[in-house]
C-alpha angles and dihedrals in degrees: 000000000000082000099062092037084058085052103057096037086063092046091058099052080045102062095033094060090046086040095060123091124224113295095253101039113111092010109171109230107214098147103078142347140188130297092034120137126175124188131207133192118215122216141188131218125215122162099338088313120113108206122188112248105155154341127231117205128198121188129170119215120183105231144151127264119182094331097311118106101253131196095221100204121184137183130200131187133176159137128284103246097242081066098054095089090062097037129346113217114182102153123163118182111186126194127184109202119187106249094225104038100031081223118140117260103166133011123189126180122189105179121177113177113170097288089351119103139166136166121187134162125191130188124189134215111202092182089061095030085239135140118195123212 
């Protein structure tokens, strides 16, 4: 009898690792959707004082990339103009999610900080475990 209880119990463990989808298969998404922006005003502190400098803004659009249903998230940050003169800050950061796994499928960054500049853009091949740069 134990025997037979031992049996089933493996064929259970069995089935149920071999039942179960990737792990990011069917993921709900509840944490954003498209069509979402958020704003944020930047400020900086000097002696007790908050002075405005800037504002960052994320929105979330539902697009296409490369025949998958994307989130094209994107993210801007910069100086008020009256700041630039001190530092100029026009930054842009881009992602592309899969709309069904959450995974990454594109990342572009676009930073300008006064001299400083720097332009990437990374895809990523789940299949080959690869980003390219």
């Amino acid at each position: 009898m134990k025997r037979w209880i031992l049996i089933v119990f493996a064929l259970l463990f069995t089935l149920q690792a071999f039942s179960q989808n990737s792990g990011f298969c069917g993921l709900e998404n509840n944490a954003f959707q498209s069509g979402e922006s958020l704003t944020y005003k930047v400020y900086y502190n000097v002696s007790f004082a908050y002075i405005g400098a800037g504002e960052v803004t994320f929105a979330t659009t539902l697009t296409d990339l490369d025949g998958k249903p994307a989130y094209h998230v994107v993210g801007e940050g910069h100086t008020y103009h009256s700041y630039d003169w001190i530092f100029k800050v026009r930054d842009r950061y881009e992602t592309y999610i899969d709309a069904n796994s959450l995974l990454p499928l594109k990342f572009i960054r676009d930073v300008n900080e006064g001299d400083y500049h720097k332009y990437n853009v990374i895809t990523f091949n789940h299949e080959k475990n690869t980003a390219t740069s």
